[in-house]
Backbone as JSON, one array per atom type, in Angstrom:
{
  "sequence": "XXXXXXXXXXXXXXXXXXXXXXXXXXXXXXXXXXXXXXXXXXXXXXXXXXXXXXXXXXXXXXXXXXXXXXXXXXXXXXXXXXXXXXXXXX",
  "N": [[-4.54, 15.58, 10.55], [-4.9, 12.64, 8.18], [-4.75, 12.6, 4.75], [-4.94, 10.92, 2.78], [-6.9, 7.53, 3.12], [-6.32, 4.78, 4.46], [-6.72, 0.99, 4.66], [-7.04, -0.67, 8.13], [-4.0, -2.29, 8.86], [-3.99, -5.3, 9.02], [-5.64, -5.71, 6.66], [-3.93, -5.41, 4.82], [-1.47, -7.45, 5.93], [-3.35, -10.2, 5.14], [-3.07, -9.84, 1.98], [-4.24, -8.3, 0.36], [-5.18, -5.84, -1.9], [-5.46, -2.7, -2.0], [-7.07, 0.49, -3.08], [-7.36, 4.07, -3.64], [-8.85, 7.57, -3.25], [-7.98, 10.66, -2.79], [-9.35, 14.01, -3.87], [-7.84, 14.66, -7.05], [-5.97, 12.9, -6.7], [-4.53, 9.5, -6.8], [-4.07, 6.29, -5.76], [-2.47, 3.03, -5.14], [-2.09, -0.12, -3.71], [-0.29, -2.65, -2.98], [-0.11, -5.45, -1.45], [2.35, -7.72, -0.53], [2.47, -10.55, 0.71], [4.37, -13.06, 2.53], [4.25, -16.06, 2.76], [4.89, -18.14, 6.12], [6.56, -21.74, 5.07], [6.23, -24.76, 6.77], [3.13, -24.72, 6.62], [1.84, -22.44, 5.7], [0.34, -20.12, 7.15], [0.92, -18.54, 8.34], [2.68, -15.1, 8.22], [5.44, -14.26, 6.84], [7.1, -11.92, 8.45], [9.45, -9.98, 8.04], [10.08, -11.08, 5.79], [8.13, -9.88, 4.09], [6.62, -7.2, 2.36], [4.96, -4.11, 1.07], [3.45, -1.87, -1.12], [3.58, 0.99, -2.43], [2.26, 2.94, -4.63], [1.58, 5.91, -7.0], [-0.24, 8.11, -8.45], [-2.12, 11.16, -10.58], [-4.73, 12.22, -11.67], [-8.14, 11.29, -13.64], [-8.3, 9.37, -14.36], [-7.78, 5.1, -14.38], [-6.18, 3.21, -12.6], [-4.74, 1.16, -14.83], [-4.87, 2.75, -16.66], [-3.13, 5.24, -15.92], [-0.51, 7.13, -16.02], [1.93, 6.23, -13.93], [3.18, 8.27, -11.01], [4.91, 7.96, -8.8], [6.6, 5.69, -6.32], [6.88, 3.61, -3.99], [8.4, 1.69, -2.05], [7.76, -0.3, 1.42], [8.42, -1.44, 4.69], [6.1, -4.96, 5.53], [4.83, -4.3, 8.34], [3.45, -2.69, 11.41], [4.78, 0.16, 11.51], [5.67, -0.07, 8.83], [3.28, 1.06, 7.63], [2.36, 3.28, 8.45], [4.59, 4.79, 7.74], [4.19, 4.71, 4.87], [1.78, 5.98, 4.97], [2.16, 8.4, 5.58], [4.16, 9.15, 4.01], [2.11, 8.78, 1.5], [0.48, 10.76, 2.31], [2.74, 13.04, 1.77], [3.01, 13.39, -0.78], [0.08, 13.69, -2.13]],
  "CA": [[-5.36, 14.55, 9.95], [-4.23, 12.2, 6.89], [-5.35, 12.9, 3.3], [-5.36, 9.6, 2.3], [-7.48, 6.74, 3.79], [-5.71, 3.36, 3.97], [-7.5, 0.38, 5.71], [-6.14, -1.15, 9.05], [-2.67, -2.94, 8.89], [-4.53, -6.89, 9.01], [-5.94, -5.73, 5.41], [-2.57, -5.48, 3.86], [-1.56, -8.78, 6.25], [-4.13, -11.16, 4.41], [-2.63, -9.97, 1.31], [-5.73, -7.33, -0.02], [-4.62, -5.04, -2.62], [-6.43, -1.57, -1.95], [-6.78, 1.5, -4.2], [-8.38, 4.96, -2.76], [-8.2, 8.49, -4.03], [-8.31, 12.23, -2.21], [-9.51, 14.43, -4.69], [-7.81, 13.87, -7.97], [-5.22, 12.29, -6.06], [-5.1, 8.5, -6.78], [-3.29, 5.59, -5.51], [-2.79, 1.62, -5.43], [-1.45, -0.5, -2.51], [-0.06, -3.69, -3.2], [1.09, -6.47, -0.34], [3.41, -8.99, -0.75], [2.65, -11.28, 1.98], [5.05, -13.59, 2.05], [3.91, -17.08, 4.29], [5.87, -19.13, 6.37], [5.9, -22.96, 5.36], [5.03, -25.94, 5.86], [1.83, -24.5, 6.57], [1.48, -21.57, 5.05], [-0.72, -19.88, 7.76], [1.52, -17.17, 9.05], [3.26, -13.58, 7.39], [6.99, -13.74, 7.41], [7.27, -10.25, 8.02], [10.78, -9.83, 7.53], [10.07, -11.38, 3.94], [7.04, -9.2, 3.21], [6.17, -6.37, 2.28], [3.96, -3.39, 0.83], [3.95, -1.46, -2.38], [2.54, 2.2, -2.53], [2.06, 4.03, -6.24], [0.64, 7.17, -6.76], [-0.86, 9.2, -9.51], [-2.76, 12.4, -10.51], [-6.16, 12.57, -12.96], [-9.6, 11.2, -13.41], [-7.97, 7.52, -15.16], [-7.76, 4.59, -13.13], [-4.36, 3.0, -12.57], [-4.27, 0.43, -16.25], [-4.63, 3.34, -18.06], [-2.52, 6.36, -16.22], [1.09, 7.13, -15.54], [2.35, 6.12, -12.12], [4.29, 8.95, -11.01], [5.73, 7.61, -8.12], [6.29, 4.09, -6.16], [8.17, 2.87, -2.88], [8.25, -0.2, -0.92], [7.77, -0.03, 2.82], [8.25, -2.86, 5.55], [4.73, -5.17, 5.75], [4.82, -3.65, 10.26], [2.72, -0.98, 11.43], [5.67, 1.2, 11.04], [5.69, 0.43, 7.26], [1.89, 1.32, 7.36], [2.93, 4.59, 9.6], [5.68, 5.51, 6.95], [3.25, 4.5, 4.02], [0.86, 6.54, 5.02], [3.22, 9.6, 5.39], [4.84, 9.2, 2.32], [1.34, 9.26, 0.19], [-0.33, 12.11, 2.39], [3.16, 14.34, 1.29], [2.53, 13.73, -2.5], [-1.21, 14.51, -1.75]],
  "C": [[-4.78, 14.15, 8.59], [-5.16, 12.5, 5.67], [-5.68, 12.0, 3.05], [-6.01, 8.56, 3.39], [-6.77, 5.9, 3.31], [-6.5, 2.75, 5.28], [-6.79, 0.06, 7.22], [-5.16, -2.34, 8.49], [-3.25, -4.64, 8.46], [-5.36, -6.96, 7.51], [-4.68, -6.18, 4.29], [-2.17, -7.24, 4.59], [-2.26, -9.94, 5.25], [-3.84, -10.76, 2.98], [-3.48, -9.5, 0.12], [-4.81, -6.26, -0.6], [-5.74, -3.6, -2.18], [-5.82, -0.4, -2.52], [-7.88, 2.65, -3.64], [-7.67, 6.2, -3.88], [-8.44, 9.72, -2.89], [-8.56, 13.37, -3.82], [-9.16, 14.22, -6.16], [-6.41, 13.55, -8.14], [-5.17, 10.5, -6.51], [-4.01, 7.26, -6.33], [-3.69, 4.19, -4.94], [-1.42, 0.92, -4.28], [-1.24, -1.77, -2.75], [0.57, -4.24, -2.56], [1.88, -7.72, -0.95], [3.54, -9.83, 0.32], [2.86, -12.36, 1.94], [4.86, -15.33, 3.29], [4.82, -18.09, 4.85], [5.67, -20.73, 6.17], [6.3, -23.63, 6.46], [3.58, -25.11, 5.48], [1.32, -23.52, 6.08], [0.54, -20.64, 5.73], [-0.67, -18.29, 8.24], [2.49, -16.03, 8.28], [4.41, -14.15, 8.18], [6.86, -12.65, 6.93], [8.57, -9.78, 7.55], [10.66, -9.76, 5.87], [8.87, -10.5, 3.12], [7.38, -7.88, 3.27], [5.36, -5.47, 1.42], [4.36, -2.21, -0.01], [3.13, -0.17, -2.51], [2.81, 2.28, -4.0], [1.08, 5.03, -6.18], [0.27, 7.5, -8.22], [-2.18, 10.17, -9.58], [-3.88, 12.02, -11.44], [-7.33, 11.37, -12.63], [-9.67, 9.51, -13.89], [-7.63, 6.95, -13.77], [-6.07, 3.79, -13.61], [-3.97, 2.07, -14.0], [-4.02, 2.17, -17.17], [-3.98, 5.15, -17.22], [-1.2, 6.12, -15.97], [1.18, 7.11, -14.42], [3.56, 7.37, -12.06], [5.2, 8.89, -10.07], [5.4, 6.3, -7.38], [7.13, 3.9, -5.3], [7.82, 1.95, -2.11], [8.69, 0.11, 0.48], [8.03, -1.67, 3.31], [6.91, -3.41, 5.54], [5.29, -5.11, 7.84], [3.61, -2.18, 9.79], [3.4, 0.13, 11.5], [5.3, 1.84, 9.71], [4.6, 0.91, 6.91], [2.16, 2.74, 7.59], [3.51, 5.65, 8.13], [4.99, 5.73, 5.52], [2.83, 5.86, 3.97], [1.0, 8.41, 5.07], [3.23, 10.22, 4.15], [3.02, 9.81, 0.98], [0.89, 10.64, 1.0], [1.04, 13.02, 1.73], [2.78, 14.6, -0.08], [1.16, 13.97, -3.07], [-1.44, 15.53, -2.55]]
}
């Protein structure tokens, strides 16, 4: 079972920043969803993607130190690998 909760994949898609914690665990999810024109309607996935950061204590992310930060694919891989990555630093 994962430590961290992250929403389903179509959260990050629409371009929804989300921030969760496991104990005093804390971390901030930032998409980059990048749209194809004219219309602007649809995720180039290729061109997007999704921004983990982590940090430790009881502050919220303006006011602590990020202690770590990597950029995944926006796919349900990069969600997959995401979601990895924060449960090890957990």
């Amino acid at each position: 079972m994962s430590a961290v909760f992250l929403p389903v994949f179509h959260h990050f898609e629409n371009g929804n920043v989300f921030t969760g914690s496991s104990g005093s665990f804390r971390y901030k999810i930032t998409p980059n969803a990048v749209m194809i024109p004219p219309k602007n309607k649809e995720v180039d996935y290729p061109a997007s993607s999704i921004k983990a950061e982590y940090w430790h204590g009881p502050l919220s992310y303006e006011f602590s130190e990020i202690e770590g930060e990597k950029t995944f694919p926006m796919s349900q891989d990069g969600r997959a690998e995401m979601q990895a990555w924060l449960d090890e630093h957990c």
